[in-house]
N, C-alpha and C positions, 0 to 999 in steps of 0.2 A: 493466476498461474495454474489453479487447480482444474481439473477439464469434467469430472462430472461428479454427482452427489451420489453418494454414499451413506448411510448408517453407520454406524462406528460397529456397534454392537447386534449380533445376528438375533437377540431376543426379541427384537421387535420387528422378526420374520419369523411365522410360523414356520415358514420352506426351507427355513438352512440348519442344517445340520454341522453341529460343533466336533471334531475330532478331535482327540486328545492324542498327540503323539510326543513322542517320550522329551521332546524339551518342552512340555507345556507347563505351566506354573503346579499342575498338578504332581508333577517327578521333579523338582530341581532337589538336589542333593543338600546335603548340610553345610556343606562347604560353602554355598552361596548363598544361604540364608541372611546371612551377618550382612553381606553386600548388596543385596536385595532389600533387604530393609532399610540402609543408610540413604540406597539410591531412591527409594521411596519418600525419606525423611525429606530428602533435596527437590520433590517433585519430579523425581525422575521416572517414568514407565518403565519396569521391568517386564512387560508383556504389552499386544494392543491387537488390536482387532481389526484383518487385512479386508482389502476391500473385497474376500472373495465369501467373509463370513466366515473365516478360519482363525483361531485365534495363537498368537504366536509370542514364544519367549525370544527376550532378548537376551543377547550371548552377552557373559561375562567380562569381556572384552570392550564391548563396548560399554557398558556400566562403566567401567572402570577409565576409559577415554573418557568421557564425558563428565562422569564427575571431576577428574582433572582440572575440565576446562570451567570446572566451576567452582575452582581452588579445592576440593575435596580431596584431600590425599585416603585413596583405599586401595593402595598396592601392597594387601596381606589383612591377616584378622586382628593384628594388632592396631594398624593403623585403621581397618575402618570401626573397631571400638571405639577408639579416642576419638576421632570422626563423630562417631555416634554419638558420645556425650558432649562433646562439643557444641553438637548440634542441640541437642535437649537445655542446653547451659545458654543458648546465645541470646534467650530474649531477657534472661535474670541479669545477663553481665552490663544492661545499658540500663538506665532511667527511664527513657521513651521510646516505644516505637522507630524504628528509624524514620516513617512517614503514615500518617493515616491518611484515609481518604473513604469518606464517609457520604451518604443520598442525601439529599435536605430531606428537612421535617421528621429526620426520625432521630430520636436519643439513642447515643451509641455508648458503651461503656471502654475504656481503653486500662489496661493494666499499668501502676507504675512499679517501679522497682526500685527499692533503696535498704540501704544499712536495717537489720530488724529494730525499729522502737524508736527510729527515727521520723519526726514531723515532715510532713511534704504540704504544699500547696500548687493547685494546679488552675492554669487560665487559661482564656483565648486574645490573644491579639488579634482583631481580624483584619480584613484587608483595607478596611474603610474606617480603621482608628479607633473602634470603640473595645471593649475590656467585654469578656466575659467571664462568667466564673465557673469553675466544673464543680457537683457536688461530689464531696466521697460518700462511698456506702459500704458496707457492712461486708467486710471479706476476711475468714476465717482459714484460709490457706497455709496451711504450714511455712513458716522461713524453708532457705536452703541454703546449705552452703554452697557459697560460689568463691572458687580460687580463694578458701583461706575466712569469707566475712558472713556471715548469717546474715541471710536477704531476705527479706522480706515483699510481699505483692499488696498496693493497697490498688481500691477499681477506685477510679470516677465517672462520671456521668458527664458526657458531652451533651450539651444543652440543643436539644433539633431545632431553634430556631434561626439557628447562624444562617445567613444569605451564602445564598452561590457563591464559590472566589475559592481563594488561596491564603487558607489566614497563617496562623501561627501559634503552636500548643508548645506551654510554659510552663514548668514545673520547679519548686523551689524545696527542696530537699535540706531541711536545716542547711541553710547558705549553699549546697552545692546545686548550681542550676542547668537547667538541660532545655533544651527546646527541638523542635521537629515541627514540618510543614503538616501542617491541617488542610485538607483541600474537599470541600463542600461541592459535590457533582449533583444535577437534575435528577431526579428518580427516574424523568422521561423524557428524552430532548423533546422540546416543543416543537412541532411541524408546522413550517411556515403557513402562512396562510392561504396564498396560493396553491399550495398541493392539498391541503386541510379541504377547502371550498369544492374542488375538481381532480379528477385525475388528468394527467399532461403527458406530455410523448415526448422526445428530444432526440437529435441525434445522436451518435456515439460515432467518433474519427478520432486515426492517428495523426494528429496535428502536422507532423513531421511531412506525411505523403500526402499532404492537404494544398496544393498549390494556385498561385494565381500569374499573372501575364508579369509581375512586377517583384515577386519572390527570387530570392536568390540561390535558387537549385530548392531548397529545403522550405515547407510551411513554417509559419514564423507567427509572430504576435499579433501582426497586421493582416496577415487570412485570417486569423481566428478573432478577430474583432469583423470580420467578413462575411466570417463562416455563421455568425450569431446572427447579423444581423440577414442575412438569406433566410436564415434556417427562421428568426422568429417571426419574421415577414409571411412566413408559412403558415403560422402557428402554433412553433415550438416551443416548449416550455424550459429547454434548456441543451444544452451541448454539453457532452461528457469527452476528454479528451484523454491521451496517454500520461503516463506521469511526465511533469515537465522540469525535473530534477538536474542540476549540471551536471556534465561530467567532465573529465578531463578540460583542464583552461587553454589546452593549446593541441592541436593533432598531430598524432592518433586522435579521433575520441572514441570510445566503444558505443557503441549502435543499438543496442537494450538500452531504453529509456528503463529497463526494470532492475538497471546493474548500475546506477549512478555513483558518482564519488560522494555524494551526500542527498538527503533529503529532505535537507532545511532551505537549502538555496535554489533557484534556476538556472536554465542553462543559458547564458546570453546566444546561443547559435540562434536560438529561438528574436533576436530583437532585431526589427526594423530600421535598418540606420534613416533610411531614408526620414523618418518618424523622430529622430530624436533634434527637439529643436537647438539644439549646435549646430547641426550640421546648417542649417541656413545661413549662419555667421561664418562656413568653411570662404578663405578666397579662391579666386580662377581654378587654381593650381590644384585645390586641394577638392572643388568638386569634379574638375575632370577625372580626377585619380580616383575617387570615389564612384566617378559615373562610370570610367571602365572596369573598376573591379564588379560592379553590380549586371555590366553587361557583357561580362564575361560568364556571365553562369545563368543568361537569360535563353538561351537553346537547351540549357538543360529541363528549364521546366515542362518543356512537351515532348520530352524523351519517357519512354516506357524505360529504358533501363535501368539499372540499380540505383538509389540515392547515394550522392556522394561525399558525407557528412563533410569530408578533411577537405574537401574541394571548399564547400560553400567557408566552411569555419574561418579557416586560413582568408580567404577574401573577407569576409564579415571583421577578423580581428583587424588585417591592416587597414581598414574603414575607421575600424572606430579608435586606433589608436590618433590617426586624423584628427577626427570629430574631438578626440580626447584632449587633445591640443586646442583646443578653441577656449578662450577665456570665457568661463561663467559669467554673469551679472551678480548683483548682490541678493535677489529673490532665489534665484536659483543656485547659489552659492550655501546661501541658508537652509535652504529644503534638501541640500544634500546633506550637508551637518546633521541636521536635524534627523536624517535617516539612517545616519552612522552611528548618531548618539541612542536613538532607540533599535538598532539591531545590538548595540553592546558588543561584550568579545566576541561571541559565536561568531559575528561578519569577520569583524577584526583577526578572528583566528582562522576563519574560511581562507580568507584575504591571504593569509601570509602563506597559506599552504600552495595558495594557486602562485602565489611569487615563487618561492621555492620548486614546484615543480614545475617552472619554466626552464628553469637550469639542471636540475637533478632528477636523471632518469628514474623510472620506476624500479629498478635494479641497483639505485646506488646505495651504498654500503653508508651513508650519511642518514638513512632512515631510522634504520636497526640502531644506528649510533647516534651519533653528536646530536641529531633531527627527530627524534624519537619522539620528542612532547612538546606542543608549542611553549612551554614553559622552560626546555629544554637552555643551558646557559647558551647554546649555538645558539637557539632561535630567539632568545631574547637581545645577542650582538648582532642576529641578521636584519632586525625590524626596523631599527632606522634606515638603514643601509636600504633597502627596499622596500622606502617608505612609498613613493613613488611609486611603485607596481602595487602595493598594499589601495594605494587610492584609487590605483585604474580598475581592480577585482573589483572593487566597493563599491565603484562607479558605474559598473557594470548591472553590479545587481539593482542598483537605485533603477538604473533604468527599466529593467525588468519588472521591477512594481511597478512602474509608471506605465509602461504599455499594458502590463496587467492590468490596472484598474480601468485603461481605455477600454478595454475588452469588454470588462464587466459592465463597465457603464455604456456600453453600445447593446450590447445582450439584452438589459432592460430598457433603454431608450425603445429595442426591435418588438417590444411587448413578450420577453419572456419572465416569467415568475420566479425564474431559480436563475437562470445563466448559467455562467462556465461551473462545471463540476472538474475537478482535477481529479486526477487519480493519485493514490500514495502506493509508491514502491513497497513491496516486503523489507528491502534492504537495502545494501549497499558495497561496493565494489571492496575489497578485502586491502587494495590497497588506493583506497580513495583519500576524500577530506575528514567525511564521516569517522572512519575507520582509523584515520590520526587525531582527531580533538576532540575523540568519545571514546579515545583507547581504553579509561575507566570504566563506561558501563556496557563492553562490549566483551564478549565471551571469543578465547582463543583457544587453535585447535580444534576447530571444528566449525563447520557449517552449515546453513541450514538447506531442505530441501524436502520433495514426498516420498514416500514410501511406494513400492509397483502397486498401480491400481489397473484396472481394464484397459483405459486409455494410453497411459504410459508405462508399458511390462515391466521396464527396466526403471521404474523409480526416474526421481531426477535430483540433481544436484545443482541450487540457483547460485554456489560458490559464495554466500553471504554472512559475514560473522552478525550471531543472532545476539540483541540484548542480552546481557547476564542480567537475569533475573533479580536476583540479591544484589547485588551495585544498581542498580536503576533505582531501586526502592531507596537503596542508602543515598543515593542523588535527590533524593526528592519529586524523580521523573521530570527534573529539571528539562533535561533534552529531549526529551516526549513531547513534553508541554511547546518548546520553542519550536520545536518543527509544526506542531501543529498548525501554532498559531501564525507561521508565515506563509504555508500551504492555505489557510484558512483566508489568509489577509484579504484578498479581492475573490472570492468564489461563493459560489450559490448554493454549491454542497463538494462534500470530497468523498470517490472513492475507495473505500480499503482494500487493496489488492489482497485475497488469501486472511480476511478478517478473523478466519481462526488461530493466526499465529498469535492474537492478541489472550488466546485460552492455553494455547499449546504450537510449539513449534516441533518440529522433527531435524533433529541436531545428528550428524551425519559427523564420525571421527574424521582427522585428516587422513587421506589417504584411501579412506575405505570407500567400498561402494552405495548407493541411494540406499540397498538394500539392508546394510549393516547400520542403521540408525534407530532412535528411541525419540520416542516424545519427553519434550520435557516441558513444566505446565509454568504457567506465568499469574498474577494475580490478577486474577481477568475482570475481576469486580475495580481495580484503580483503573486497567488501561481502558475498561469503557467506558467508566465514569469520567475519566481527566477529557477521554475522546468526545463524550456528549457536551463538558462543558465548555469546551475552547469549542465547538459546531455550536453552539446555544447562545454563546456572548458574540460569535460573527456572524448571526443570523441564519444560518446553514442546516443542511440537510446530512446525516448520510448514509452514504449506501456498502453494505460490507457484501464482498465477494466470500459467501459465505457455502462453494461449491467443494468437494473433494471429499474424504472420508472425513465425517468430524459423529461428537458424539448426538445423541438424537433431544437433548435440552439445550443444545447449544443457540438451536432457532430459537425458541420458545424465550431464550433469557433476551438475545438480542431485540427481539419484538418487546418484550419490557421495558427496555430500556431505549425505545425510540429510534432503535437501527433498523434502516431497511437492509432486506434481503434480497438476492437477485435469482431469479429463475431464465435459464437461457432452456428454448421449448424443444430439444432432442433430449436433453438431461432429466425433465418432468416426467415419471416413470417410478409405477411399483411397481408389484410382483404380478399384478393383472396389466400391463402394459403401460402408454401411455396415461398419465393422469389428464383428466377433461381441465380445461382454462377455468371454468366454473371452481375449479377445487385451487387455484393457486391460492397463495398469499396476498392479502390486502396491499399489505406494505412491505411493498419489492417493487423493485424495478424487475421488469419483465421484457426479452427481448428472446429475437429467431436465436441467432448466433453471439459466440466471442469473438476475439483478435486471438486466442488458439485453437479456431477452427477455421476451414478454409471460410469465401462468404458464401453465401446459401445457395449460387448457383453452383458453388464449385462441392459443396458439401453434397446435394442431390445428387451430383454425378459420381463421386466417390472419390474425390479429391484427396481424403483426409487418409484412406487405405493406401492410394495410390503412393502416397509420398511417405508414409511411413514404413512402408513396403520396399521402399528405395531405398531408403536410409535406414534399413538393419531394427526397425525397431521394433517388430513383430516376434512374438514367442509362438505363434500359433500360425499355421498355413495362411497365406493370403486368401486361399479362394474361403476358411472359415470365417475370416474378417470382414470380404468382399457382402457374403452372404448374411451375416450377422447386423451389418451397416444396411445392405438392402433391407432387409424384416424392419429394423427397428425404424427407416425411415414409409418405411409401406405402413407399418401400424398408424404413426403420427399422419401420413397423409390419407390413410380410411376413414378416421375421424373430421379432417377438412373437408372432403368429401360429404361426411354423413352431414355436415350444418351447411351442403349447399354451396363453397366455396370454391369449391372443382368439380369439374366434371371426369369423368372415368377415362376420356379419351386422351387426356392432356397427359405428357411425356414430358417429365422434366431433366431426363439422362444428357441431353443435347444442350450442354452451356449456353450455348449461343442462340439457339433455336427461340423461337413463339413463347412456347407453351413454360420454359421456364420462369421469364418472366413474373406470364400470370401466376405460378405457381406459389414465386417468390410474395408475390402481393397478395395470395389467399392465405400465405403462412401469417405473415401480418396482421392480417385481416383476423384470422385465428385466434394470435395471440391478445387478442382487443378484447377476445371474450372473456378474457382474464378477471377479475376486481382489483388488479394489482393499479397502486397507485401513478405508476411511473413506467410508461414503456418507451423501450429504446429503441431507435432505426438507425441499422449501421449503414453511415454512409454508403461502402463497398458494396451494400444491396443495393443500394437507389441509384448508382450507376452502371451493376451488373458488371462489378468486378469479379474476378473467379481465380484471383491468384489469393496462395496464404501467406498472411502477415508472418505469422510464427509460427512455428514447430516446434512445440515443447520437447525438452531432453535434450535438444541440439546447442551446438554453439556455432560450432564454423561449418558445420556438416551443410547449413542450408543458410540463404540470406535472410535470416529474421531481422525483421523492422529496418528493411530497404527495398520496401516496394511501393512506387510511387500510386497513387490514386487512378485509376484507369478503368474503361470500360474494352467491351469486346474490337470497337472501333479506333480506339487511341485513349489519349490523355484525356482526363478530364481535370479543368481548371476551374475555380470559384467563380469566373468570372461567366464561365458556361451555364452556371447551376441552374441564375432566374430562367433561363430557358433550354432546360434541357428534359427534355420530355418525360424520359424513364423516369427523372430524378422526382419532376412536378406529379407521376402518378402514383408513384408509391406513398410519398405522403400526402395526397389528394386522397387514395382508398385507407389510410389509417388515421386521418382526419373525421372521414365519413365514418369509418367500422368504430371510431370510439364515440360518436354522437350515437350511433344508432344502440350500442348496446349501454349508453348513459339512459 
């Protein structure tokens, strides 16, 4: 989501000069000293550092929203005193940790807490049944009083030999017992071997505008078992795709694959009826009905205009409620149990949300009330009652892994290394699934989003409630972990949209604008360690979109820790210009363009000015934009130029013309020069599409993620690809430009 890299901090620019004006942490008053500090205790930013190298307070107001929404009552100096000690009290008032989560091989020491002069013994359960023991050592800490009891701190010694997993830490306090999840994360994901061996290219497409002759309006599970098998027949190393998250169970659906109702589940729009073996067992009746709803939406795949989610959905549902109707056999009867019983509640509770809002609009007053928690007495008298829609949702999903793992298993069958990479959303729709059956560890009142950077003046607001910080931990990252691991189920790597919201998010009050928001920090050491080890146990890769203002260790920890980073080659730039490919990162994916920028033909012509320039979002004259965009793309192509890749006469202003083309394939070519392990080729390059997928900051303003796949002559379809020429030369000269600089 974030459009270009930034520095957090201007000290690691000789050129930028710091002002201090009167609301900088240098003048804040006495008065909010007290609030400033508690908001500090909570991980909150009371200041941060804007992408223009100015460094700025944040207003009292919003401290004061935000800790709210993180149960902090600090409306007055009384309340954020007691606040304050509260906070100073809260790790003395429990026995254990709410959760650790520790690197193998290193011994960790963890604090326990109990009555002063009372005996403790502390273990490990691990995940694989055997006992460990923690030693104590020697801590001379003063008791405290806590509410009334002299508490005491004794440390133990976790043992660094425990295996990867998810164990269980046990503590026995003269008979009173406590326990907390142990969770043993890679020090370094291990990189498969295939990318270990060689560097690989893959492409990158929004699955959605990815169509074939047999799609129904929408790309679906069976192009992208299509798409793999093109792309690795090529010599691709993998396919990176949009996130493919459900949303809404019935139309409407909202059209941001990055505003999902959840993003543990899929989205059936995404499934094949044709592909699910029921349908074979449909009679007469029930495949013609099936064969006109699929050939009703067969003129839309070579339509240039708008994608029509609620068109395709709506046919796709009265399909498979058909299909749904077809009696299973006893194998396949079993293997669906069998994948009800290991998705547990989370489906079960998906399942019930997507029954319910079949009937109950997103406005109905049964949400707020009776409907409030799937645990809710309503919703535990609705379950039986719409047990039957509870199995269609369920069924739904079953089938979604099933064409997923065809995917995967066609992607390697095609000779790719990695295969499908998903992408993970930041969030989730505010009144989704997610957002009802993780109402616990989800923060209210607020949303998250950026702060104004160059690219977007006006800040953005992605309208997503962010993790509560403090409740995820007290969960155990229980829901962290399960989404992982079912994004993770069939894929070759995932990856993290805005992977610094896993350090720090920017929590935005209700109501207020991008601009009135604070970072608030997260424990970045669990979510990249739980994230390495659910990618390490399903064999995976991944990749963190690790673009926008963040702070400048923030690379350096995730290359530690086995995450690649991404460089897109307009963003690659310090204070002497363009950075040479020779200087990238090892381990990054490295690509021309995003999906929030136009594609490269349309970004050389000035695409990206033109439409933001339309749509209000410029703070500064257009012709400074127009001019700023031409420079910084003339620098980048002087140096394409200097190694020999263009020549001086070629014009790439003329979308459609010659010379952008070649242009396009010497930027490629360019980026090959990299040593980055993993380069991307966006699709919309290799067919010389020139329209923009998204427009950040927009919602309705412009049609983000409804533009079908297309080149300057029309449609292009999967089934064009083996032979469509622009497609064959693009990755024919980034086949060649990565031999030649191997």
């Amino acid at each position: 989501m974030a459009d270009r890299t930034f520095l957090e901090n201007p000290e690691d620019s000789d050129d930028v000069e710091v002002p201090v004006d009167p609301g900088s942490p240098g003048n804040i008053g006495a008065a909010d000293a007290l609030l400033r500090e508690l908001a500090a205790a909570h991980g909150v930013d009371t200041s941060y550092w804007g992408w223009d190298g100015a460094e700025r307070s944040v207003a009292a107001g919003t401290l004061r929203a935000v800790l709210a929404a993180l149960g902090v009552p600090a409306d007055g100096p009384d309340q954020q005193q007691r606040s304050l000690s509260a906070s100073r009290l809260a790790p003395w008032r429990r026995i254990l940790p709410p959760v650790l989560v520790l690197r193998e091989g290193r011994e960790t020491l963890v604090d326990v807490h109990v009555p002063h002069g009372a005996g403790v013994r502390v273990w490990i359960a691990a995940e694989d049944g055997s006992r460990h023991e923690a030693t104590q050592q020697e801590n001379w800490d003063q008791p405290v009083d806590v509410d009334g009891v002299l508490t005491g701190r004794a440390t133990f010694t976790i043992p660094g030999d425990l295996g990867l997993g998810w164990h269980t830490l046990h503590a026995d306090a003269d008979g009173t017992l406590a326990q907390c999840p142990l969770v043993v994360t890679p020090g370094q994901l291990r990189i498969p071997a295939p990318i270990a061996a060689r560097r690989t290219w893959g492409l990158t497409a929004q699955l959605y505008s990815v169509r074939s002759s047999r799609s129904w309006g929408i790309g679906d599970f069976a192009d992208l078992n299509d798409l793999a098998t093109v792309a690795g027949g090529q010599g691709a190393g993998f396919v990176l795709v949009n996130p493919l998250h459900a949303a809404e169970p019935v139309p409407p659906v909202e059209d941001s694959p990055y505003l999902p109702t959840t993003r543990r589940f899929f989205n059936p729009l995404y499934l094949r009826v044709e592909e699910i073996p029921e349908y074979g067992y449909l009679d007469t009746a029930g495949r013609a009905e099936v064969a006109g709803l699929a050939e009703s939406l067969q003129a839309a795949n070579r339509s240039r205009d708008l994608l029509d989610r609620d068109a395709s959905y709506a046919a796709k549902l009265a399909a498979l409620e058909r299909v749904f109707a077809v009696r299973r056999g006893p194998a396949r009867s079993r293997d669906f149990a069998d994948f009800r019983a290991d998705q547990g509640k989370g489906l079960e509770d998906f399942a019930l949300w997507c029954a319910l809002a079949e009937e109950l609009p997103p406005t109905a007053e049964e949400w707020a009330g009776a409907a409030a928690t799937p645990e809710s007495p309503y919703c535990v008298e609705q379950r039986p009652r719409l047990a039957g829609r509870i199995e269609f949702h369920c069924w739904l999903q079953w089938l979604c892994d099933q064409q997923l793992e065809a995917a995967q298993r066609s992607a390697h069958h095609a000779g790719m290394g990695i295969g499908v990479v998903h992408d993970l959303a930041v969030g989730v729709n505010p009144g989704g699934a997610d957002a009802w059956t993780l109402a616990g560890v989800l923060a209210r009142g607020v949303t998250v989003g950026a702060p104004p950077d160059m690219f977007n003046q006006l800040g953005q607001n992605w309208s997503q409630p962010p993790w509560h910080p403090g409740r995820l931990a007290e969960s155990g990252y229980a829901a962290y972990r399960d989404m992982l691991r079912t994004v993770l189920r069939h894929a070759g790597g995932i990856r993290v949209d805005h992977i610094l919201g896993l350090f720090r998010l920017w929590w935005i009050p209700a109501g207020a604008g991008p601009e009135s928001g604070t970072y608030v920090h997260y424990d970045y050491e669990a979510l990249i360690g739980i994230l390495a080890l659910e990618a390490q146990r399903a064999g995976a890769i991944v990749i963190g979109e690790d673009l926008g203002v963040f702070e400048p260790w923030v690379r350096d920890y995730l290359a530690e820790r086995g995450i690649f980073g991404t460089s897109i080659l307009w963003f690659e730039h310090d204070a002497d210009g363009p950075i040479p490919p020779e200087r990238y990162r090892r381990q990054c994916l490295t690509s021309v363009n995003t999906h929030d920028l136009p594609p490269t033909a349309g970004y050389l012509a000035g695409e990206h000015v033109t439409l933001r320039e339309s749509l209000g979002l410029l703070r500064r004259p257009v012709e400074d934009e127009r001019a700023e965009a031409a420079a910084e793309q003339e620098a980048v192509l002087a140096q394409v130029r200097a190694r020999g890749l263009l020549t001086d006469t070629q014009d790439p202003s003329d979308m459609q013309g010659p010379d952008v083309r070649t242009t396009v394939e010497a930027l490629y070519a360019y980026t090959a020069l990299a040593p980055s392990s993993l380069l991307g080729v966006a699709l919309v390059d290799a067919v010389g599409e020139t329209r923009t997928q998204n427009q950040p900051g927009t919602s309705t303003e412009y049609p983000n993620w409804r533009i079908p796949l297309a080149a300057p002559e029309g449609v292009v379809l999967i089934d064009d690809l083996p032979g469509n020429e622009r497609f064959l030369s693009l990755l024919g000269t980034v086949r060649e430009a990565l031999h030649q600089a191997d």
